[in-house]
C-alpha positions in Angstrom: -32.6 50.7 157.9 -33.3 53.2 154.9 -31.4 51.7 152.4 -32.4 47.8 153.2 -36.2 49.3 152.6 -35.1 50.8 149.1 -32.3 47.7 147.9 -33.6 44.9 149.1 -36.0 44.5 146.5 -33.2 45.6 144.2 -31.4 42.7 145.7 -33.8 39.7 145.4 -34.4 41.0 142.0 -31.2 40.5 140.9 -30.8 37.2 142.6 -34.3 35.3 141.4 -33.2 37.4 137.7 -30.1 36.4 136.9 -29.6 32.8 139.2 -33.5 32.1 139.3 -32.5 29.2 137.1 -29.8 27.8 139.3 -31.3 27.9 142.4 -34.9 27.1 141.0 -38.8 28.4 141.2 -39.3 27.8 144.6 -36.0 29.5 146.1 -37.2 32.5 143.7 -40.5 32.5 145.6 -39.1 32.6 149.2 -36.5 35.0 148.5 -38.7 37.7 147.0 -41.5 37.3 148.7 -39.0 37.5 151.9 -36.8 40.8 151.1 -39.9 42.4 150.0 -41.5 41.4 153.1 -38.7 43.0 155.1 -38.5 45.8 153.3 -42.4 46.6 154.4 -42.0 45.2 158.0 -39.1 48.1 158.4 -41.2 50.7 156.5 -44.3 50.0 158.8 -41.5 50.5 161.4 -40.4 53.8 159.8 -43.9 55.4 159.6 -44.7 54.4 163.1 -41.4 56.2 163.8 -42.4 59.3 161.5 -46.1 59.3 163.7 -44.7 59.2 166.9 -41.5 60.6 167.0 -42.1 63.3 164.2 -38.6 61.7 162.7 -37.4 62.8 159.1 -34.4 62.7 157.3 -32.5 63.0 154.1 -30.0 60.3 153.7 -27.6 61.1 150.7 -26.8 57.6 149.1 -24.2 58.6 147.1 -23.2 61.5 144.3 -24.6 61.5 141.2 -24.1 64.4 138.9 -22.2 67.8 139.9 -21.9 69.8 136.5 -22.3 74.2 137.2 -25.7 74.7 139.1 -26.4 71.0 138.7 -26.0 68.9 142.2 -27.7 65.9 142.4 -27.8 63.1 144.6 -29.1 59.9 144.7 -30.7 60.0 148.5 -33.6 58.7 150.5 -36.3 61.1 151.5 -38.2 60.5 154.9 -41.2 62.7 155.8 -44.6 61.9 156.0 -46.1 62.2 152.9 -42.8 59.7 151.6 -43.4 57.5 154.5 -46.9 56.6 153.8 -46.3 55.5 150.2 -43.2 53.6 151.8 -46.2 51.2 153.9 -48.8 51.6 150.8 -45.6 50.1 148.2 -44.3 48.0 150.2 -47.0 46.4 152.0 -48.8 45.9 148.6 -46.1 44.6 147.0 -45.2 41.7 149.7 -48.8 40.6 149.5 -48.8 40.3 145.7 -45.3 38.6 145.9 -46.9 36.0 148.5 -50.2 35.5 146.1 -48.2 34.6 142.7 -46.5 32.1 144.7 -50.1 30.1 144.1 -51.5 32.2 141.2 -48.2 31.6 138.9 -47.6 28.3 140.4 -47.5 26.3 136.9 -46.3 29.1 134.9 -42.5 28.4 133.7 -41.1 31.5 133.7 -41.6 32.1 137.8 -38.4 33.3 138.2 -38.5 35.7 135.8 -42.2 37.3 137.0 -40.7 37.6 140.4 -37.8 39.5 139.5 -39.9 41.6 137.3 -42.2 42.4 140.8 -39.3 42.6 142.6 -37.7 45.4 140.3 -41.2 47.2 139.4 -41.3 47.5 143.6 -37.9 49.0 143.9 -38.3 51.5 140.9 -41.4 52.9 143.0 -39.2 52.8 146.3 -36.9 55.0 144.5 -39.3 57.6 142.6 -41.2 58.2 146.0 -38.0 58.8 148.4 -36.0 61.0 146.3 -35.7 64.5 147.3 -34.9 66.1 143.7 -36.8 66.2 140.3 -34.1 64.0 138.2 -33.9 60.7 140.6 -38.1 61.1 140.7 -37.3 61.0 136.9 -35.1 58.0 137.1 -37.7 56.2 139.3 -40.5 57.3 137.3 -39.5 55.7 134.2 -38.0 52.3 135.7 -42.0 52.0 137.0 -42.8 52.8 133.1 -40.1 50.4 132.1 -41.1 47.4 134.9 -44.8 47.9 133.5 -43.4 47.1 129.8 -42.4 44.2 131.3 -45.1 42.6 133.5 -47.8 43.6 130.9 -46.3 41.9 128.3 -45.1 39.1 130.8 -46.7 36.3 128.5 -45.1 37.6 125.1 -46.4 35.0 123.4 -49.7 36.0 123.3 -50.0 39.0 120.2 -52.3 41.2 122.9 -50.3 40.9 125.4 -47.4 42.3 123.3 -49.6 44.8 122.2 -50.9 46.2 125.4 -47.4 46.6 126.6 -46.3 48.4 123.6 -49.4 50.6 124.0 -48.4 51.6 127.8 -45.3 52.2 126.7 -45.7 55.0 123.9 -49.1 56.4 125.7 -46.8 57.1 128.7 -43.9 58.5 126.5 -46.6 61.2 126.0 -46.8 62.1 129.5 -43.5 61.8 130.1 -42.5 63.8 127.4 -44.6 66.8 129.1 -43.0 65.4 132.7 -39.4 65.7 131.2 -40.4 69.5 129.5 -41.7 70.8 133.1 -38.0 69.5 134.8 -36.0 71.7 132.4 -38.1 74.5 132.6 -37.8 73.9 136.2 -33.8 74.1 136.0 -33.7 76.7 133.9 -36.1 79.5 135.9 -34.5 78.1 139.6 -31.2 76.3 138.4 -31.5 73.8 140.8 -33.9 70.3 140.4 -33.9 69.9 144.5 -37.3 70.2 145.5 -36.0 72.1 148.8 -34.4 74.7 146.8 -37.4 75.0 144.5 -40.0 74.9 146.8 -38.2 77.8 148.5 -38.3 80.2 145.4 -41.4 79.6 144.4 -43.4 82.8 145.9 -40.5 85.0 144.5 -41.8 83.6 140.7 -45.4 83.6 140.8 -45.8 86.7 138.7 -43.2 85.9 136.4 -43.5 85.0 133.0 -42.1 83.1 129.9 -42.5 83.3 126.0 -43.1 80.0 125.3 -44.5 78.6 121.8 -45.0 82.3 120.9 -47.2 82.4 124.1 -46.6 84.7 127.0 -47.5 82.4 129.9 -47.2 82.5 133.7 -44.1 80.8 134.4 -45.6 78.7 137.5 -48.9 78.3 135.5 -46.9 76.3 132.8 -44.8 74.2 135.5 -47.6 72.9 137.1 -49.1 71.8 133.8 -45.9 70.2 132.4 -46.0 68.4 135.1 -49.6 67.4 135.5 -49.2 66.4 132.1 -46.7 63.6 133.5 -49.1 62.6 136.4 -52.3 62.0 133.2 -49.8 59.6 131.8 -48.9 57.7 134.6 -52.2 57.8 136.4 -54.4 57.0 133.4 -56.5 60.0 133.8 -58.8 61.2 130.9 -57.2 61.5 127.0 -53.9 59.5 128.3 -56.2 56.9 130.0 -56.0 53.9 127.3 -53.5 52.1 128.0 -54.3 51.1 131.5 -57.2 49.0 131.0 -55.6 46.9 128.3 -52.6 46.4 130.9 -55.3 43.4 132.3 -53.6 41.4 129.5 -51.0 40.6 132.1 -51.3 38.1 134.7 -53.3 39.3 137.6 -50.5 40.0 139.8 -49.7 42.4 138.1 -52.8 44.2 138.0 -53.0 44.5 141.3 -49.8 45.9 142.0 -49.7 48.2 139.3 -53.5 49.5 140.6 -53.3 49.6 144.0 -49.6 50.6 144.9 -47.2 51.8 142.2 -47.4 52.9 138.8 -50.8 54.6 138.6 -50.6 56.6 142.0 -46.8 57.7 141.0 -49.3 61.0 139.4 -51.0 61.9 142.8 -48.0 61.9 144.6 -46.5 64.3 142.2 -48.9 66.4 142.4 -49.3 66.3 146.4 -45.2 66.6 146.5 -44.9 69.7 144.4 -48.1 71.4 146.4 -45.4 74.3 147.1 -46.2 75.0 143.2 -49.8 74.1 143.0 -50.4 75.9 145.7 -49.5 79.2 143.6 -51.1 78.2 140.6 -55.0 77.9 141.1 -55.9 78.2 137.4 -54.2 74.3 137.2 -55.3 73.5 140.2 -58.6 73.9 138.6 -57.6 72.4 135.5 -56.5 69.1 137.4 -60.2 69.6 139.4 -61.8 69.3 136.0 -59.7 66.4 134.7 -60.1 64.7 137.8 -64.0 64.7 137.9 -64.3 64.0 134.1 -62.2 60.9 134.6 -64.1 59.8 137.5 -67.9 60.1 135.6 -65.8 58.9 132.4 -64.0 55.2 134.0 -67.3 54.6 135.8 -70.2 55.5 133.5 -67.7 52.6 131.2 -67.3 50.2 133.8 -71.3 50.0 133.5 -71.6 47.8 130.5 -68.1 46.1 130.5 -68.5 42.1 131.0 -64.4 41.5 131.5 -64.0 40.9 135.5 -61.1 42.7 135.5 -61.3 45.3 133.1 -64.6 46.6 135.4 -62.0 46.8 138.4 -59.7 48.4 136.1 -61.8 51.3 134.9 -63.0 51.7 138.9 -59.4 52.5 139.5 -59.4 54.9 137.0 -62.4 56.7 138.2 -60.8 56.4 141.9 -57.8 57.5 140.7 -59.8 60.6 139.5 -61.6 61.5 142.7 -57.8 61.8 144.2 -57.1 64.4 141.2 -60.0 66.5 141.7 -59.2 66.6 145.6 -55.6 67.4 145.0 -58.1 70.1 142.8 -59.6 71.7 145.3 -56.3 72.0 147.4 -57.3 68.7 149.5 -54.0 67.4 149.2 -53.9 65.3 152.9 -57.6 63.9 151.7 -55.9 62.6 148.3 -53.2 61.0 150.2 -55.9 59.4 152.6 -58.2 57.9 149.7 -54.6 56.6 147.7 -54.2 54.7 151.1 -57.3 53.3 151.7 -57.6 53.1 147.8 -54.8 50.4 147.9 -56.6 48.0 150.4 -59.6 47.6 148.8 -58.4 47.7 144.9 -55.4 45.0 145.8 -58.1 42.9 147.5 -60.4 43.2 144.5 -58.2 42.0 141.9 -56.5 39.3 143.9 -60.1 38.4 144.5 -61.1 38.5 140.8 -57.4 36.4 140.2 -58.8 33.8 142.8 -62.1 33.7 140.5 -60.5 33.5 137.3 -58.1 31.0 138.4 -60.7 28.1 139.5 -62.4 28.9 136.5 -59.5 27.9 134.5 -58.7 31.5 133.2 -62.3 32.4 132.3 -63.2 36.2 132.9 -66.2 37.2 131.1 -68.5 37.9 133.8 -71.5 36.8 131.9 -70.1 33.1 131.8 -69.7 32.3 135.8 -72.9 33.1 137.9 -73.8 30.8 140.9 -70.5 30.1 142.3 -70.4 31.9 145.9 -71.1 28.3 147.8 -67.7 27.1 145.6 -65.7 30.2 146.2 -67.3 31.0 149.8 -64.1 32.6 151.1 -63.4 34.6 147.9 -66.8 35.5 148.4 -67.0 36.7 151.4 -63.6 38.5 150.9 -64.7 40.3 147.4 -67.8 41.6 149.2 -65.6 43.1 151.6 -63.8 44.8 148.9 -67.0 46.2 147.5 -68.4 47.6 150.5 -65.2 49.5 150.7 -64.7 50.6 147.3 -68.2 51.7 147.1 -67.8 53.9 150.1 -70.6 52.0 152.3 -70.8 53.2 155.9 -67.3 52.7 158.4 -66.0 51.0 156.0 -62.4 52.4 154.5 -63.1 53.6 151.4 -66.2 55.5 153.0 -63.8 57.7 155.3 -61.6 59.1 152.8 -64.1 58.9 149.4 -66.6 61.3 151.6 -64.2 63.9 152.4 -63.1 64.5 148.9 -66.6 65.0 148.2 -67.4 67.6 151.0 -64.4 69.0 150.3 -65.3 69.8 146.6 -68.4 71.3 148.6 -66.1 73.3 150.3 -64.4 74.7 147.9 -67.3 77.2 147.4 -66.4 78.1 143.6 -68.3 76.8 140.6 -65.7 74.0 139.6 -66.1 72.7 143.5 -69.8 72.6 143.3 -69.5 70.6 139.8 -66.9 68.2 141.6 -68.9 67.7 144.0 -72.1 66.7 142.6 -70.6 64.5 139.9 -68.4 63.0 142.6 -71.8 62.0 144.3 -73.6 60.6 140.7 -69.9 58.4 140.0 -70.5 57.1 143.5 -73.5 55.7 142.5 -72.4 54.4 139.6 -69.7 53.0 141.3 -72.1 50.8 143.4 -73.9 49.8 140.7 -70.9 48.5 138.2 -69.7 46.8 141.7 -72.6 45.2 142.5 -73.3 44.1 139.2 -70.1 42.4 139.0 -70.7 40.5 142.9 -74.3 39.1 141.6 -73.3 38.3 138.0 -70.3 36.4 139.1 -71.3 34.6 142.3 -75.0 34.8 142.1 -78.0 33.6 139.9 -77.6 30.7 137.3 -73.8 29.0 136.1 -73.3 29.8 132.5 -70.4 28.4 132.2 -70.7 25.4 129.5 -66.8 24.6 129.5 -66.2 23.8 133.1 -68.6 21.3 135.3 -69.5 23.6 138.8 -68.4 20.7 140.7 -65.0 21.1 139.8 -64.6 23.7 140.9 -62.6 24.6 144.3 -61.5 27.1 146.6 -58.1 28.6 145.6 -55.4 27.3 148.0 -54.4 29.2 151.4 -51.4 30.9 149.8 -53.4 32.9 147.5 -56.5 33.6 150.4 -54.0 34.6 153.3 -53.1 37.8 151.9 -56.4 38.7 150.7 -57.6 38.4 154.6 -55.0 41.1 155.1 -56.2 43.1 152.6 -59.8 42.9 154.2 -58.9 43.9 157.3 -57.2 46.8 155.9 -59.7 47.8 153.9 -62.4 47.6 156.9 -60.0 49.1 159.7 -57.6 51.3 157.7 -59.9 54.0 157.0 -61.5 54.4 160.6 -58.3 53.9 162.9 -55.9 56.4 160.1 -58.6 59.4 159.8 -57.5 61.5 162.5 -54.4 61.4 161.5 -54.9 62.1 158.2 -57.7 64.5 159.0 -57.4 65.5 162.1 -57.7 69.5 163.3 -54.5 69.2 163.9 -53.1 67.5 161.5 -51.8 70.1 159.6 -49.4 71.3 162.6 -48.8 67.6 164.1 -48.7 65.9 161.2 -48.2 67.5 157.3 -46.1 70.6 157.9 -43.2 70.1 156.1 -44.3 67.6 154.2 -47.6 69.1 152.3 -47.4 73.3 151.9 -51.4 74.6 152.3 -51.3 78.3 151.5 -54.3 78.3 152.9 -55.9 75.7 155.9 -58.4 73.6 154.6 -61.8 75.1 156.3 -62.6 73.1 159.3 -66.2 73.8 159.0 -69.0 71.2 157.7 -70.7 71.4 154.5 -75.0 71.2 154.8 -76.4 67.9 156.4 -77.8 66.8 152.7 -74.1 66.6 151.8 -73.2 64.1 154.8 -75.8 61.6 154.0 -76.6 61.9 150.7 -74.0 59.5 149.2 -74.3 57.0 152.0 -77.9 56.9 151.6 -77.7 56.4 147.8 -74.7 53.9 148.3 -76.7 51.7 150.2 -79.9 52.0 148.0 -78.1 50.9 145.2 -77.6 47.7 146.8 -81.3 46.0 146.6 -81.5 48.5 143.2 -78.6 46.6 141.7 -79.7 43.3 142.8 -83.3 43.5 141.4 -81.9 44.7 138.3 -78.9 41.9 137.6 -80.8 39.2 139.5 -84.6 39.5 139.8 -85.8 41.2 136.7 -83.1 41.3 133.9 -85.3 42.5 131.7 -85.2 45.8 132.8 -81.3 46.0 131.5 -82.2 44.2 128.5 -85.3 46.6 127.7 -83.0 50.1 128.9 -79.9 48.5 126.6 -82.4 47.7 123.6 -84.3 51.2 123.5 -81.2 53.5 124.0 -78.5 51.4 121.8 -76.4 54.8 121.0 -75.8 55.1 124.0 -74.9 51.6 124.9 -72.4 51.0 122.2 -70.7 54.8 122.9 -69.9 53.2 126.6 -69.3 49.9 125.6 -66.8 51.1 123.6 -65.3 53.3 125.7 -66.6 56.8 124.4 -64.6 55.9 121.0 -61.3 56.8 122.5 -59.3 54.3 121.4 -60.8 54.4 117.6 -60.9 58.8 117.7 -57.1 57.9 118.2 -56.7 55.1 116.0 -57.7 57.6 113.2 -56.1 60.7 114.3 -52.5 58.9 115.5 -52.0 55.2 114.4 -53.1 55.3 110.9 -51.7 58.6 110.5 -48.4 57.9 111.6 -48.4 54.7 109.7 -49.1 56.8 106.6 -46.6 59.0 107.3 -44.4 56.5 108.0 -45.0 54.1 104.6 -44.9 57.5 102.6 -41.3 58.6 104.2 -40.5 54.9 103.7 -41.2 54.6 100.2 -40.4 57.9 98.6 -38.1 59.8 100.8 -35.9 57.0 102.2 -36.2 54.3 99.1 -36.5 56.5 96.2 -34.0 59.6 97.9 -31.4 58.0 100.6 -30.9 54.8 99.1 -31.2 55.2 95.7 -28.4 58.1 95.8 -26.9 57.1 99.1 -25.8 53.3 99.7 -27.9 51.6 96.9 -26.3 54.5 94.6 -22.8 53.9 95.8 -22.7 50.6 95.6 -24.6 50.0 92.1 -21.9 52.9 90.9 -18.7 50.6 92.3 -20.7 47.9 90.8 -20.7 49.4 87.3 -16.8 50.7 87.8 -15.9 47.2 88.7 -17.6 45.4 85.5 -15.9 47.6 83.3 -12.8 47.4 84.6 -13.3 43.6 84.6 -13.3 44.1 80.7 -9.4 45.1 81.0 -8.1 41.9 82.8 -8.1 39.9 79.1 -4.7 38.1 79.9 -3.0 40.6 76.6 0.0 42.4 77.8 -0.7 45.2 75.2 -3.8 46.0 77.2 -1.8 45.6 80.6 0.2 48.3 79.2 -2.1 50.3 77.6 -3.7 50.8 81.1 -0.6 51.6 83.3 0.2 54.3 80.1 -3.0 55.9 80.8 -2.4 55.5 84.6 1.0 57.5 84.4 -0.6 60.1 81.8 -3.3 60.8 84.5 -0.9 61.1 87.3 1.8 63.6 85.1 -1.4 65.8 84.7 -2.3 65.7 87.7 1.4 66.8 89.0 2.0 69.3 86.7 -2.0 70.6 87.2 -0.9 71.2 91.2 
């Protein structure tokens, strides 16, 4: 049952890649969207297996490397902690694959996208059930690799290509510190088995390692080789870029890359190697700090931004950092409970904003829609939903598992907790009030759009709404009916032993009644606060966005990221690299290396051109010298 979960992805990958063309679009469609299907029917099966029946294995696949203290296996892990992000892929995945069945309906290249889902789903499958560093490698970069892809899915289109490209080398970055932190890994423990590391953790803790000239804690700089690898991948603060150009592929994608796969592939690295972590708390601040800066960062941007789904984009960066920050603070079970509700909500969102865009004929500058809920009512309705949960409003999913990681930071009771706590409460404001924005400026007050007539437009078709009515009741029930198990009393000795190592329990004991209800309270101000603003009296904005214009432009444009790097890394390197070009390689390698070779047999072979004149004398003139030079040469040796 295992291995149909993990290869049949693999399988209908193949077949809609490689035969999409002979057995056409639609066969492509059914057979993905059914494997993948499969494969999260049987993983639902699996987890409810893992509740109930406290069932784990290790299923060893097959051999892979066996070289000295190197034993690897490819295998398939199954505890808890790898049987949630079985459901959360899977599940995901099959919706999306159902969705593009309408959303990429007149697209040529269906076969191809479908593969490229199909693929990206089993690259996660194998990254999250492997039970050693090297096959979490292996999966880690065939998500990085099905990402290249499906971002630059319409290659035609120059930032498309270039957004791809841009995921690519900003994650090369990560995964160059990710690849640093294995072999450091294999050379203090000489294993890569998380078992056998895990096991001689304690025994290092006080060790330590000249590295760069720097005597460091060996553990210390473990944990932040790899938490360089999870910034990558997860799009946290200073590797964050490249995720909210990845919108410029087709919606789909988005989702799927958002809600299930690539970006959470950091917080379950973290949460998997909490055995280190958990004996480093100078990184396990570190992360806390990264993780709240990201979280004010994404959402303080998401503020001013007018694409539909680059606001959903940077929300999922600043969600994405609320996980960190509770990994942080040693909340690994709450982390895992927000990634799963997370992935409802966010899935929902930007199928929602697909359905939008795609009865607006690809339009998705919120500021030219407006007006169109009585169109789009069950989009609507739906979106709302996903906004309600994503802005943590009361029993609704995202409130659950958003909440704790705040009173956890509370609970922390050291400085960095406190600061996690109270910007995790101001980003949850924020958060409201970029989401609300973005339900009242698409669906409510006037139409601005002067290219399409509002009576064209039309409900998206039931193929593309079905899944996003699963991914509403998920993101109302999944939060209240998963809690206890998540968060339980018990839950650390029914459920995450073995799974999740705390070296201390999480205190059981509530932080001060202000904590409780202050982000609820302000959650659900920000509601009529948002709408007076956006809808009632726009003036307001347009008064705030006129009198402080620094400030406006700094988060419009993304607190100059992208052009601080553009000066300190693209048009460096591209000087470096015309200089090399130019004078080392031109006027060094190929003037005295090919170019010199060949100009030199050139200027041998016009001269002795000169000699074939037809005149014997000359003939033998030449074969004289010939024999002269070979006598001296004889009589030389």
């Amino acid at each position: 049952m295992e291995k149909l979960i993990i290869f049949l992805p693999l399988f209908a990958s193949i077949i809609s890649g490689f035969f999409g063309k002979l057995i056409g679009n639609k066969a492509s469609q059914i057979i993905t969207s059914l494997f993948v299907s499969l494969s999260a029917l049987l993983s639902i099966y699996v987890f409810y297996n893992v509740i109930n029946n406290a069932y784990s294995d290790n299923i060893i696949i097959a051999k892979w490397i066996s070289s000295g203290l190197l034993d690897v296996n490819w295998s398939i892990k199954i505890d808890q902690l790898s049987s949630i992000m079985l459901v959360v892929v899977t599940l995901v995945s099959a919706i999306v694959h159902v969705y593009s069945i309408g959303y990429m309906s007149h697209d040529p290249h269906q076969p191809r996208f479908m593969s490229y889902l199909s693929l990206f789903t089993f690259a996660m499958l194998v990254l999250v059930t492997s039970d050693n560093f090297i096959q979490l490698f292996f999966g880690w970069e065939g998500v990085g690799l099905c990402s290249y892809f499906l971002i630059g899915f319409w290659f035609k289109k120059p930032t498309a290509n270039a957004a791809a490209i841009k995921a690519f080398i900003v994650n090369r970055v990560g995964d160059f510190g990710f690849a640093l932190g294995i072999f450091l890994i294999f050379y203090v423990f000489g294993t890569v088995n998380y078992e056998e590391v895990f096991r001689q953790v304690p025994f290092y803790k006080e060790n330590n390692l000249n590295f760069l000239g720097l005597e460091l804690n060996v553990i210390n700089l473990i944990c932040f080789l790899l938490f360089i690898g999870a910034m990558g991948k997860s799009a946290q603060i200073f590797l964050h870029t490249w995720l909210p150009d990845a919108m410029e592929g087709p919606t789909p994608v988005s989702a799927l890359i958002h809600a299930a796969t690539m970006v959470t592939a950091g917080v379950f690295l973290v949460v998997r190697c909490s055995p280190i972590y958990e004996y480093s708390p100078i990184i396990l601040n570190f992360i806390t700090v990264i993780g709240m800066t990201t979280a004010l960062f994404a959402a303080s941007v998401a503020l001013v931004q007018n694409d539909i789904k680059k606001i959903i984009a940077y929300s999922t960066c600043s969600q994405l950092g609320y996980m960190f920050f509770a990994t942080g603070v040693g909340a690994y079970n709450v982390a895992m409970f927000h990634l799963f509700t997370h992935a409802f909500f966010k899935a929902l969102l930007f199928l929602g904003a697909g359905s939008v865009i795609h009865s607006l004929n690809n339009e998705q500058d919120i500021n030219k829609m407006g007006g169109i809920y009585k169109q789009l009512p069950y989009t609507y309705s739906l979106m709302m939903i996903g906004t309600l949960a994503l802005t943590g409003f009361p029993f609704l999913s995202g409130f659950y598992s958003k909440d704790l990681i705040i009173e956890f930071a509370y609970l922390k009771g050291n400085v960095v907790g406190y600061y996690a706590c109270g910007i995790g409460i101001f980003t949850a404001v924020l958060t409201s009030i970029y989401s609300w924005r973005l339900i009242f400026k698409t669906f409510h007050g006037e139409y601005n759009n002067n290219t399409q007539k509002i009576s064209t437009m039309h409900e998206s078709p039931i193929v593309m709404l079905a899944p996003l009515i699963v991914l509403a009741i998920g993101s109302i029930l999944a939060g209240f009916i998963f809690k206890d198990l998540f968060m339980g009393h018990n839950s650390f000795n029914d459920f995450w032993e073995g799974s999740i190592f705390f070296l201390k329990p999480l205190p059981l004991e509530h932080p001060p009644g202000y904590i409780l209800y202050l982000t609820p309270i302000l959650v659900t101000i920000s509601i009529p606060l948002s709408y007076y603003l956006f809808l009632k009296n726009k003036s307001i904005i347009e008064g705030l966005v006129k009198s402080n214009k620094p400030i406006y432009l700094f988060l419009k444009n993304k607190w100059y990221f992208d052009e601080l790097y553009e000066v300190l890394f693209v048009k460096s390197s591209k000087f470096l690299g015309k200089y090399f070009w130019k004078k080392i390689d031109g006027l060094v390698i190929d003037r005295f290396g090919p170019d010199g070779l060949s100009n030199l047999f050139k200027y041998f072979s016009i001269k002795a051109v000169k000699f074939q004149s037809g005149f014997i004398y000359q003939y033998a003139f030449v074969m004289l010298i010939g024999f002269s030079l070979i006598l001296t040469i004889i009589i030389i040796n």
